[in-house]
ROVEXDREN-610433 format. One record per residue (C-alpha): residue number from 1; y, x, z. Coordinates in steps of 0.25 Angstrom, whole numbers, always signed. Layout:
residues N
k | yy | xx | zz
NUM | Y | X | Z;
...
END
This chain:
residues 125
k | yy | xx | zz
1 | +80 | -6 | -55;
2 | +87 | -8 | -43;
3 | +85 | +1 | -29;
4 | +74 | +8 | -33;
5 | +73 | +22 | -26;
6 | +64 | +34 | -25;
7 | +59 | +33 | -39;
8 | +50 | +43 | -43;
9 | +52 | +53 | -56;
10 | +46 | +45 | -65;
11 | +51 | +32 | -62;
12 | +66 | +37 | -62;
13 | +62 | +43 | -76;
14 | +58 | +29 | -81;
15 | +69 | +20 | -74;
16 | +80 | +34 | -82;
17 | +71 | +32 | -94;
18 | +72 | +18 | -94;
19 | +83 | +7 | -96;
20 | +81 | +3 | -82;
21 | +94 | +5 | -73;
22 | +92 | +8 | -57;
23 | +100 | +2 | -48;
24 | +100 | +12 | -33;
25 | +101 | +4 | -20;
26 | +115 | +11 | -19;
27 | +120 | +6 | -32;
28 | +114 | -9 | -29;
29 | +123 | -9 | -15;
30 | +133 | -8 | -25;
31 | +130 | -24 | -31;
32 | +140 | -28 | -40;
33 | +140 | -15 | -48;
34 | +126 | -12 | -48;
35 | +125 | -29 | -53;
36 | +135 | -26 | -63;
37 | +126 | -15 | -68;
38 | +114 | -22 | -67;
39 | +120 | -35 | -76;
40 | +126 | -25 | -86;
41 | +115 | -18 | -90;
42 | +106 | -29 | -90;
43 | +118 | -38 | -99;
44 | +117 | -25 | -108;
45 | +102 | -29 | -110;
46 | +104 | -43 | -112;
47 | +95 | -46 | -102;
48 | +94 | -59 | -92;
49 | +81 | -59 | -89;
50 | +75 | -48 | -77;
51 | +64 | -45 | -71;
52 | +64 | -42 | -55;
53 | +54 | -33 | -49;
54 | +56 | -32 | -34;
55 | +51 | -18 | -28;
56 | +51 | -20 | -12;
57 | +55 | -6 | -10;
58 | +69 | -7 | -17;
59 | +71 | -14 | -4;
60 | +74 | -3 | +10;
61 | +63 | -4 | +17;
62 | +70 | -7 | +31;
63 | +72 | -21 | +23;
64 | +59 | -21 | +14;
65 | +46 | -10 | +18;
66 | +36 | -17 | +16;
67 | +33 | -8 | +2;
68 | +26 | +4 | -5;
69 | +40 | +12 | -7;
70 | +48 | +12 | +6;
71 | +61 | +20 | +1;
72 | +75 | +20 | +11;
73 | +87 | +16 | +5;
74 | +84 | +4 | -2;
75 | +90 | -8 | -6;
76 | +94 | -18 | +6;
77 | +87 | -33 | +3;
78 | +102 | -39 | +1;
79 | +104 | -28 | -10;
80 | +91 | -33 | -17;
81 | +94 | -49 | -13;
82 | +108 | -45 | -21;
83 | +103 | -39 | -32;
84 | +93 | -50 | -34;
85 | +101 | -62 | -34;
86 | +111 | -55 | -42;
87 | +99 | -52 | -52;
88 | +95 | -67 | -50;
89 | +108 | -71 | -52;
90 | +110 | -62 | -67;
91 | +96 | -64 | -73;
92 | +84 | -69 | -75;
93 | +75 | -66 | -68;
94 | +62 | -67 | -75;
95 | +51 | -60 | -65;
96 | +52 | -54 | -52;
97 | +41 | -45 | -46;
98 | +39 | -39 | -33;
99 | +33 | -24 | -29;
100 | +32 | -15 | -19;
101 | +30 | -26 | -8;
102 | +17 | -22 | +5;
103 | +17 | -35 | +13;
104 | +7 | -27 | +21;
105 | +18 | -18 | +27;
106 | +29 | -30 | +26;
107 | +27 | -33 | +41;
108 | +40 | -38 | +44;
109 | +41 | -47 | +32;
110 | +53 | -39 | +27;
111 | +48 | -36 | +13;
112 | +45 | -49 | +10;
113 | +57 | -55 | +16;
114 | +66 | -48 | +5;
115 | +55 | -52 | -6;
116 | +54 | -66 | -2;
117 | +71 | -66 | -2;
118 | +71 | -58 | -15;
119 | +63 | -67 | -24;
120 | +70 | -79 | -19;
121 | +84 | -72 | -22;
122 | +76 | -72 | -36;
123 | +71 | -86 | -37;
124 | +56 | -86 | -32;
125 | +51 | -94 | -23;
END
């Protein structure tokens, strides 16, 4: 899980009970490290195959408001485009599914803009 912020208790509960390792926006500006991690835990799993589900409000909302959660200090759009294509680059990516987007307060087309870019960093058309 990567950038997520303001979880509430019993989502952190889950994600600590859970084999499902969280990534924070400081962590993922460090990229090599935080990809080395990401492939060695995921090669400890044998597994080459992922599923991408793209949550609007990992993005800071001076980049991408136009969702339910607004929360400061979120990742940067090139931090996301670099963490997809490194994703893209490593595994399979088998589905991809996106959340958290309101066109109806996307006056600017900045949301979409980062989603159109994201899914074609991931291959969709």
């Amino acid at each position: 899980m990567f950038g997520a912020r303001n979880l509430d208790p019993g989502e952190k509960i889950l994600i600590d009970n859970s084999d499902v390792q969280l990534f924070k926006v400081e962590e993922i500006r460090k990229k090599n490290e935080v990809c080395e991690n990401l492939l060695r835990a995921l090669n400890e799993k044998s597994i080459d195959e992922v599923y991408i589900h793209l949550d609007q409000d990992v993005i800071d909302p001076l980049f991408s408001g136009a969702s339910l959660c607004q929360e400061k200090d979120g990742m940067l759009p090139e931090e996301l485009y670099y963490m997809l294509r490194f994703i893209k680059s490593n595994f399979t990516v088998s589905a991809i599914s996106l959340g958290n987007y309101l066109p109806s307060i996307d006056y600017d087309k900045k949301t979409l803009t980062v989603i159109e870019k994201s899914l074609r960093i991931l291959g969709v058309n």
